[in-house]
C-alpha positions in Angstrom: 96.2 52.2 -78.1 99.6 52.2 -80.5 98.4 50.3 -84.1 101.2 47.8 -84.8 103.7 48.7 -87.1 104.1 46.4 -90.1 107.7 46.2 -91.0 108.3 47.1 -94.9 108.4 44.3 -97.8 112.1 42.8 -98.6 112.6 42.1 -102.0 111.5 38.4 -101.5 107.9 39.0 -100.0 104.8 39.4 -102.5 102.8 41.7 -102.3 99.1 40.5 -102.1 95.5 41.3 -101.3 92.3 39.4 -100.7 89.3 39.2 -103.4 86.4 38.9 -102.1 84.0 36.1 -104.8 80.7 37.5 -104.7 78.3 37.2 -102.0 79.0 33.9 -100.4 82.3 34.7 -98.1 84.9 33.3 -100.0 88.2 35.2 -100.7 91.2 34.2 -102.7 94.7 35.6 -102.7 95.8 37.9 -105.7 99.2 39.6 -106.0 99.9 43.0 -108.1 102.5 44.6 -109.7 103.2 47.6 -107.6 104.9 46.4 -104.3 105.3 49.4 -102.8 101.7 50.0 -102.2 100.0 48.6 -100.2 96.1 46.7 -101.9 92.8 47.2 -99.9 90.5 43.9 -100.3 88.5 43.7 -103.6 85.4 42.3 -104.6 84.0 40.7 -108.0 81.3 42.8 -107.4 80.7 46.1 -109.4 79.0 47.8 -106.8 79.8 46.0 -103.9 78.2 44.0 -101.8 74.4 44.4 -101.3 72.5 46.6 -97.8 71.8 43.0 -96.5 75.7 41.5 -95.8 78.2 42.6 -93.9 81.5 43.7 -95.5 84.7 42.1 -94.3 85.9 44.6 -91.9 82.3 45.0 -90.2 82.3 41.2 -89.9 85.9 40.7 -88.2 84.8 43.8 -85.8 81.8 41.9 -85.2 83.3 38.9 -84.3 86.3 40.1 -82.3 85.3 43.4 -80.8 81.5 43.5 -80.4 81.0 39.6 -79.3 84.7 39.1 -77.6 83.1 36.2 -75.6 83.8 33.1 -77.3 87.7 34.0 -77.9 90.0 31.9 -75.4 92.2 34.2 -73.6 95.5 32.5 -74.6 94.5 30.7 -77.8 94.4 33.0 -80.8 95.3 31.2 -83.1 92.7 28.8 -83.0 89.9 31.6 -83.0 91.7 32.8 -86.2 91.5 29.9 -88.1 87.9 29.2 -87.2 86.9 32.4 -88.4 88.4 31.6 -91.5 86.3 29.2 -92.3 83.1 30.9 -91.7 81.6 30.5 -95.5 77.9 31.5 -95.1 76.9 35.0 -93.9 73.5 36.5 -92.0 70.7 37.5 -95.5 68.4 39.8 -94.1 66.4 39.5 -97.5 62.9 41.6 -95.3 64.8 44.7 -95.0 64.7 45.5 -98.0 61.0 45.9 -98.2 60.9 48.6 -94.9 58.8 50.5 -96.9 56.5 53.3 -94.2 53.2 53.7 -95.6 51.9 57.6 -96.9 49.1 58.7 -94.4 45.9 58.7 -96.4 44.6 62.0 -98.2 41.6 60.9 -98.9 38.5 58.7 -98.2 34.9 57.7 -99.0 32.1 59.3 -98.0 28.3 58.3 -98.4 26.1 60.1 -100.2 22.2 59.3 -98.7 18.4 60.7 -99.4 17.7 63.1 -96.5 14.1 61.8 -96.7 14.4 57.7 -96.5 18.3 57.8 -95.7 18.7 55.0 -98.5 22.7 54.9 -100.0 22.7 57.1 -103.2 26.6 57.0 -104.0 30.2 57.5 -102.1 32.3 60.5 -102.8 35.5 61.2 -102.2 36.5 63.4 -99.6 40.2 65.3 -98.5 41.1 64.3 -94.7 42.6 67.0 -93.5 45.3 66.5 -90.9 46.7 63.6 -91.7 50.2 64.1 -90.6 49.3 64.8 -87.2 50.4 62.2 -84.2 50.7 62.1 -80.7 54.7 63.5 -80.9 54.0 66.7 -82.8 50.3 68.2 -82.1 47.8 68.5 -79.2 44.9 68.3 -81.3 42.0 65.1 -80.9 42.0 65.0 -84.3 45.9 63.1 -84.7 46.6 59.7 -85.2 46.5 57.5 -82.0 49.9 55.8 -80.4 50.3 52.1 -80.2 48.4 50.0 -78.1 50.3 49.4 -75.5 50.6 53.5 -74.4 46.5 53.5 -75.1 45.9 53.6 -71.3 48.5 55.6 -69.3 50.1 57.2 -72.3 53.7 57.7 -73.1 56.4 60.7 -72.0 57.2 61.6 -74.9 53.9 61.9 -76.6 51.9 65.3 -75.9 48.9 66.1 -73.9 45.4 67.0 -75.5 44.6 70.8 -75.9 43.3 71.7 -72.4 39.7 73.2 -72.6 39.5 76.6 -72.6 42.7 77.9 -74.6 42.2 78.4 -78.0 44.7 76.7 -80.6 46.9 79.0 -82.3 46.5 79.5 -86.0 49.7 79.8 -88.0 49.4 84.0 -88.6 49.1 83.8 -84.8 52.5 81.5 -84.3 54.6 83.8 -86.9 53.9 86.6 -84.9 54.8 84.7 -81.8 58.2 83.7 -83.2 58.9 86.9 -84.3 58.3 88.9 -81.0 60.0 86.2 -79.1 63.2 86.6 -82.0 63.3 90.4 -81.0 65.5 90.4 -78.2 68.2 93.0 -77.2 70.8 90.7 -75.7 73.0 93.8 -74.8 69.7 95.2 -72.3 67.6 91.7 -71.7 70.1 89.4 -70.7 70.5 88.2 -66.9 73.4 89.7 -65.0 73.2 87.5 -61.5 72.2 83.6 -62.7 69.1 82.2 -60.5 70.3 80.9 -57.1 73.0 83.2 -56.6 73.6 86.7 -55.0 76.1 88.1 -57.3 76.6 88.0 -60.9 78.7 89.7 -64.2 79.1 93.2 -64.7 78.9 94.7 -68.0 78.8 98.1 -67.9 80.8 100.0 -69.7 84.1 101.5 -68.2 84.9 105.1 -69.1 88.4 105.1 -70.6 90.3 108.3 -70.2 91.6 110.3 -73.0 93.8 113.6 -73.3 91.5 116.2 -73.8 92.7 118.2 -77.0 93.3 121.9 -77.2 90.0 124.3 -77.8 90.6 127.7 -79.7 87.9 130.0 -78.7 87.7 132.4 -81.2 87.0 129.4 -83.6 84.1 128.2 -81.7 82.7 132.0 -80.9 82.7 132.6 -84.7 80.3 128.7 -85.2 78.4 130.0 -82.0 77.1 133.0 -84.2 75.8 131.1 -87.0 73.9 128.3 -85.0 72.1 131.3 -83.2 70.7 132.9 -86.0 69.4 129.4 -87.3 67.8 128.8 -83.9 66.5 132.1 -84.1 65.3 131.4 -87.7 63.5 127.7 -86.8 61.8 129.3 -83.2 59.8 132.2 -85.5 58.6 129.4 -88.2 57.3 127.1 -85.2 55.5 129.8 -83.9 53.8 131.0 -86.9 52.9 127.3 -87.2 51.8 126.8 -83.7 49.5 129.9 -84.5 48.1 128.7 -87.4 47.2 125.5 -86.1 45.4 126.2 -82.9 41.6 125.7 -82.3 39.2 128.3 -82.2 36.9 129.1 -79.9 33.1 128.5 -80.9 31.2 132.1 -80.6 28.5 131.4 -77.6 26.6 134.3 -75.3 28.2 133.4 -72.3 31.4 131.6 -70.5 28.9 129.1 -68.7 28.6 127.1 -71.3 32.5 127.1 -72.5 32.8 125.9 -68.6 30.2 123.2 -69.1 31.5 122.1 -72.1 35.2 121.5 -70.7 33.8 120.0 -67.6 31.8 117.4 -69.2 34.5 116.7 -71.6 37.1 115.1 -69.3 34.0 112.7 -68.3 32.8 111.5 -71.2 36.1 110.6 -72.5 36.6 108.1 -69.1 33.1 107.1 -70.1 34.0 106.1 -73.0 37.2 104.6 -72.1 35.4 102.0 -69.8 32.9 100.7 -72.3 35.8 100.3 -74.8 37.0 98.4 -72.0 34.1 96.4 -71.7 34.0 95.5 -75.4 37.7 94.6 -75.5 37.2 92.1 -72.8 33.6 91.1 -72.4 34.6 87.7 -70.3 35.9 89.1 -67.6 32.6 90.7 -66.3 31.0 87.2 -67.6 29.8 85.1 -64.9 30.8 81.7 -65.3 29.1 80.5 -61.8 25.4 80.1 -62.2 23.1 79.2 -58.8 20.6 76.8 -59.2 17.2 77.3 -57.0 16.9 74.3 -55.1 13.7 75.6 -53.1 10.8 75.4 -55.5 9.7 71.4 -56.2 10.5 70.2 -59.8 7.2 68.8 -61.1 8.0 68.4 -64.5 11.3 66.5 -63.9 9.9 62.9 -65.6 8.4 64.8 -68.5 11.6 65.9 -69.5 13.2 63.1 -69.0 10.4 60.2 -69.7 13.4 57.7 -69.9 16.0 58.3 -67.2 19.4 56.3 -67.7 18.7 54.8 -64.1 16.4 54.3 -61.8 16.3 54.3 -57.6 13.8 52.5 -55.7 13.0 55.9 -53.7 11.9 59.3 -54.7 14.8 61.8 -55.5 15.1 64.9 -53.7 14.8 68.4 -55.5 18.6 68.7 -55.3 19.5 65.4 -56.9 16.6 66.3 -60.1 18.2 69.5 -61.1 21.7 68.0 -61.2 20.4 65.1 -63.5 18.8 67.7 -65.2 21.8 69.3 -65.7 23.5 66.5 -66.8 21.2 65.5 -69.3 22.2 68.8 -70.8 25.8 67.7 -70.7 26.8 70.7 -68.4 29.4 70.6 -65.8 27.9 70.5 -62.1 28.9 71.6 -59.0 27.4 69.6 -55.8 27.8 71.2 -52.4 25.4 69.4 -50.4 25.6 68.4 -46.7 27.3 64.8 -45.5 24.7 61.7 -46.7 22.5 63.9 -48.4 23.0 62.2 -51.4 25.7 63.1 -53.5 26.5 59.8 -54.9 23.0 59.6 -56.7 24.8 62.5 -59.0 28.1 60.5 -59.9 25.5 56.8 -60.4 23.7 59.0 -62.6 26.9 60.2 -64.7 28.1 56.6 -65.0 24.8 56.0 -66.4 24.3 58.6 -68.8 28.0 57.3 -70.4 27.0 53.9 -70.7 24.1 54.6 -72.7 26.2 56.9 -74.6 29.1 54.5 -75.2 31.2 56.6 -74.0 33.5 56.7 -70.7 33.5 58.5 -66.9 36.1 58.7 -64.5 35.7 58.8 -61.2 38.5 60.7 -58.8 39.1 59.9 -55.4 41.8 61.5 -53.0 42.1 58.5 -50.8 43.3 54.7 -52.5 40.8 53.2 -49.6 37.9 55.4 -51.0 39.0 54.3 -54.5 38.4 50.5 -53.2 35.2 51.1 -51.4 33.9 53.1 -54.6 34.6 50.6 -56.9 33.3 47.5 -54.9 30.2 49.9 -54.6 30.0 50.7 -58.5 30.9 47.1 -59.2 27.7 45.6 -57.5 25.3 48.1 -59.6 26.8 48.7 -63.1 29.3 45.8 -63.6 31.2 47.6 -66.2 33.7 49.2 -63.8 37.8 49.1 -63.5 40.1 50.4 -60.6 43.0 52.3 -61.4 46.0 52.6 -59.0 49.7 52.5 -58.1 49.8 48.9 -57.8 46.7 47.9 -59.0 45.0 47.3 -62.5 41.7 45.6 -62.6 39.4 46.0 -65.9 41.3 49.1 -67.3 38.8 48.6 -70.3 35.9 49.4 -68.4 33.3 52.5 -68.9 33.9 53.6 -65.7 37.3 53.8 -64.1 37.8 54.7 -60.5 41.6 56.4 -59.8 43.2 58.4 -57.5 43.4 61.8 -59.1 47.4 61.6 -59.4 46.8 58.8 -62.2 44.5 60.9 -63.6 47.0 64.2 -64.1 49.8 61.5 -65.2 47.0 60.2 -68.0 46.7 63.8 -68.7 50.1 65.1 -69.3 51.1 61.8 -71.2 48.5 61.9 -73.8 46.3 58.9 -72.6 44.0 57.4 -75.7 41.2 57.0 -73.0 40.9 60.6 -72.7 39.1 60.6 -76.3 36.5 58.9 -75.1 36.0 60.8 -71.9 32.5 62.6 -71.6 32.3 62.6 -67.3 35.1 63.5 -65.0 33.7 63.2 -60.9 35.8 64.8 -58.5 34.5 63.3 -54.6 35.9 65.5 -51.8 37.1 68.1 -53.9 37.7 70.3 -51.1 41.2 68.6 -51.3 42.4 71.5 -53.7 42.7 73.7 -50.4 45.7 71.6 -49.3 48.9 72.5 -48.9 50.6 69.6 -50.6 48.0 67.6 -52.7 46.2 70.5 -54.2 47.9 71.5 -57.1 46.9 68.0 -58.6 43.5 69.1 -58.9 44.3 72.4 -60.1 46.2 70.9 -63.0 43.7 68.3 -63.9 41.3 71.1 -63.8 43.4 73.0 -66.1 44.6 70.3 -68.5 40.8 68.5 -68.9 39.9 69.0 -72.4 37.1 70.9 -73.8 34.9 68.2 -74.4 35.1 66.7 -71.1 32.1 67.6 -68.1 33.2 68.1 -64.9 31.3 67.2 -61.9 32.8 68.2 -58.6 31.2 66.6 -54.9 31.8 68.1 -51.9 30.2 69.0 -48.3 33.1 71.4 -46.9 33.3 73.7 -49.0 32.3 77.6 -48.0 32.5 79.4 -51.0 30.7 77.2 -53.5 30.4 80.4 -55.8 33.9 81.4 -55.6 35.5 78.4 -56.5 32.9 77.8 -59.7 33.8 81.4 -61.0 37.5 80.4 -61.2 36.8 76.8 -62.7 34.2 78.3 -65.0 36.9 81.2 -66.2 39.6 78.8 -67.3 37.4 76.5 -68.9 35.5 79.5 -70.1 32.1 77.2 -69.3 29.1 77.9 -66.9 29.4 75.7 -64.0 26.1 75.1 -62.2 25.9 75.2 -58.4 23.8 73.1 -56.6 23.6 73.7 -52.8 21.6 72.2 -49.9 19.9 74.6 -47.0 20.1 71.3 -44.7 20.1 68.2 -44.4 17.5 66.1 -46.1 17.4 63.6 -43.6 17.3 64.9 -40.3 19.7 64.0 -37.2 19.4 64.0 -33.8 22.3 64.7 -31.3 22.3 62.4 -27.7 24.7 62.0 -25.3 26.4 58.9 -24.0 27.4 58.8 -20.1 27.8 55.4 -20.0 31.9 53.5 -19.6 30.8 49.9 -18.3 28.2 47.0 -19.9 25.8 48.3 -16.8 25.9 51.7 -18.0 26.1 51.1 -22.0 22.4 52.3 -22.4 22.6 55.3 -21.0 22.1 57.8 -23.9 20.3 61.3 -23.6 18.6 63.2 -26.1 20.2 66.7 -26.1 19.4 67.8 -30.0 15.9 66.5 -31.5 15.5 66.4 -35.2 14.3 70.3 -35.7 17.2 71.5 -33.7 15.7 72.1 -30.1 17.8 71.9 -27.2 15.8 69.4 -24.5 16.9 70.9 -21.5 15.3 67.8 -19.8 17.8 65.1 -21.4 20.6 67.8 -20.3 19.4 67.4 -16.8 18.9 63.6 -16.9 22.4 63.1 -18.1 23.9 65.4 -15.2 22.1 63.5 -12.7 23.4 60.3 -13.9 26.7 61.6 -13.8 26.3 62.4 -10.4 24.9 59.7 -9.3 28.0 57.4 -11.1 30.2 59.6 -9.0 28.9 59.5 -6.0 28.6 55.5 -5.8 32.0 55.8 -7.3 33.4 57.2 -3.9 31.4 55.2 -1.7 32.9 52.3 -3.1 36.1 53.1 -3.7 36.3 56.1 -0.8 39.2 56.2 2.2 38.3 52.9 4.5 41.0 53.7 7.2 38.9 57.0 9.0 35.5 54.4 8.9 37.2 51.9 10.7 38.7 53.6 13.3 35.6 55.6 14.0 33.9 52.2 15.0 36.6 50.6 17.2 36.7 54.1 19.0 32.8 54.0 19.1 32.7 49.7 20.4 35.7 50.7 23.1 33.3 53.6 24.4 30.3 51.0 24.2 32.2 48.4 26.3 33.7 50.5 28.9 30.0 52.1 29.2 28.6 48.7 29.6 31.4 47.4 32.5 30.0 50.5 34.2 26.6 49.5 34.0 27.7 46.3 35.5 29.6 47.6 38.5 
């Protein structure tokens, strides 16, 4: 847009300015001497105006080019004057004190008798890592966020240190940065960009020069010199090479030279593998640790004289170690068959956390399992919240119940409940095998931190072992495995012949509850089957055949009796 060109002064114009009187809005009109050049707007003010007012030229771009609302299209003049007569401008007297507080270096500690535990004194004591927040560090000891990003976090904060990666010290960084600042961008860089088939070419193109004229008797008479300096450097390498080569140790015989180079080649792999083995004792580690389920756990209310719940029935040997186990604070791995009882595991957990004032979360793959689990959980602990796309019911709870999507999004977005997170239940974790869904548990795995237990439920799962050693080597923590042989409450197998009210009853025992096939229900059912069938087509059989049978059959009866007659 073209500024508009003020014409020059004529002789008869003034030149004048505005002055602007202190801090209140008034101006008044000055003229000076020089008319030639043009006077920018002064103030009374040494210094200026103060942080808190506008000047004059942010106030008329305010007015007329940040708000244009309140101008009338076609009346300018009017808008002009009214501005004029604005006297009174917007003090913001508060900013002035925007001070932000210095983190704290220091604070009180209490001194106390080891024997009574009475207060003796207070101390002061350094914090360390004061300057640490949820936008620059991964470690549980930074400030936490606001409030309002306590529960699900923020995206632009960063996630806890995952369990099971160690946190770089500052030697370990430097070196970092400087191998990944060592790069050859003439050899290392890409020549074909991701996504397409062809790319730049940089080599080198050979660029052809006149070959100059070679005298030969020059380069004969060079030729003789470099020989005899070859010749002199080959003889001093071999006197060298002699000198340096091993003898021989005198023996009686060549057997044992033989021996000797035999074993040699050996015991150097030997010793190759257990250097191996020292370097990188972990790997051989095993993380997955089988717990025998088959011998009865007597002693399972002496060491635990108060359990942090009770059941009205007896527990099964499964169900004792686990709660063992958790007692211990170790992470637990229930593969038990369908209704055997997993669920006593997770009640358990949810226990444990209340007493320790601490929190569990409880993972579900299915929203519908989430509600049925937490009207469950709700009836028998109280303190319990449901988390979910669209629902958000008590997120202060001790327990929260979530689909394990809200869990990796609490995860990656630095979530202030994860803190106070000491149980993480998995149900039906056999969902890691999917196609689509199972990198969610693989990342929440991954990204738990290292204070969190894990305890993972599931009755599908064939390699129970397998799956423990992987989850035990990136959290570099023994995961216990607790199977079942069978079921702890029996089934038996029938089956139903029946498809009306008449026949609804009609059930056949086929499997009892030790696993013997009755070959006599087998039989009972087939018969009824038959049966069924056969009644079937009698009543619902060809009629036309039946019929014509009989007339045939009365036409031969009454011509045989009008014989009889005659």
């Amino acid at each position: 847009m073209d500024r508009t060109k003020v014409p020059p002064l004529s002789p008869l114009d003034l030149p004048m300015s505005l002055l602007e009187m202190g801090c209140s809005g008034s101006f008044e009109l000055i003229t000076h001497p020089t008319p030639g050049l043009p006077l920018p707007p002064l103030t009374t003010l040494p210094h200026g105006l103060p942080p808190t007012n506008l000047t004059l030229e942010k106030e008329v771009e305010k007015q007329f080019l940040r708000d244009p609302a309140w101008l009338p299209i076609h009346d300018t003049d009017f808008c002009f004057q009214k501005f004029l007569k604005l006297s009174k401008r917007d003090v913001n007297v508060d900013s002035l004190f925007n001070c932000a507080a210095a983190p704290l270096h220091s604070g009180l500690s209490v001194v106390r008798d080891p024997t009574t535990g009475m207060l003796l004194d207070f101390t002061e004591v350094l914090l360390e890592n004061t300057d640490l927040s949820a936008k620059n560090s991964l470690s549980l000891q930074r400030q936490p966020g606001p409030p309002s990003e306590s529960l699900r976090g923020s995206n632009t904060s960063f996630p806890f240190l995952p369990g099971g990666m160690e946190e770089l010290t500052l030697d370990q960084i430097k070196k970092k940065s400087e191998l990944e600042e060592d790069i050859d961008f003439e050899n290392d860089l890409l020549k074909v960009a991701p996504g397409l088939k062809t790319g730049m070419d940089f080599t080198e193109k050979e660029v052809k020069v006149a070959k100059p004229e070679v005298n030969l008797m020059s380069l004969l008479s060079s030729y003789d010199g470099i020989s005899d300096f070859h010749r002199d450097v080959e003889e001093k390498e071999e006197t060298k090479d002699a000198k340096e080569a091993p003898t021989l140790p005198r023996t009686n015989s060549l057997e044992d030279l033989g021996i000797r180079d035999s074993v040699s080649p050996s015991a150097s792999s030997e010793q190759n593998k257990d250097d191996k083995s020292k370097e990188n004792p972990e790997e051989k580690k095993k993380w997955a640790i089988p717990v025998n389920i088959s011998a009865p756990c007597d002693d399972f209310y002496k060491r635990i004289p108060n359990p942090a719940f009770k059941w009205p029935f007896e527990l099964d040997v499964f169900q004792k170690q686990a709660i063992l186990r958790l007692e211990a604070h170790d992470s637990v791995f229930v593969a038990a068959h369908t209704s055997a009882g997993k669920t006593v595991v997770a009640e358990y957990a949810i226990a444990l956390s209340q007493k320790h004032m601490t929190r569990t979360i409880y993972t579900s793959p299915i929203k519908a399992l989430s509600n049925q689990k937490f009207r469950d959980f709700k009836t028998t602990f109280k303190d319990v919240g449901l988390l979910t796309g669209d629902v958000q019911l008590s997120p202060e709870a001790s327990c929260l119940i979530m689909t394990t999507e809200i869990l990796r999004s609490m995860l990656y977005n630095g979530s202030e409940v994860i803190r106070d997170l000491e149980w993480v239940i998995f149900d039906e974790v056999h969902y890691i095998n999917d196609a689509e869904r199972g990198v969610v548990w693989e990342e929440v795995l991954i990204m738990l931190p290292d204070h969190v237990s894990i305890i993972l439920l599931s009755a599908t799962v064939p390699n129970a072992l397998e799956f423990s050693d992987w989850i035990g080597r990136i959290k570099k923590r023994h995961i216990y495995v607790i199977s079942t042989l069978k079921r702890p409450v029996p089934l038996e197998h029938y089956l139903y012949t029946g498809n009306s009210t008449k026949t609804q009853k009609e059930l056949f025992l086929l499997l009892d509850a030790t696993g013997n096939f009755l070959t006599k229900g087998y039989y009972a059912a087939v018969d009824a089957k038959k049966e069924r069938t056969s009644k079937h087509a009698q009543s619902f059989g060809t009629k036309g055949t039946n019929q014509s049978t009989t007339a045939s059959q009365v036409m031969s009866q009454k011509s045989g009796n009008v014989s009889k007659v005659r």
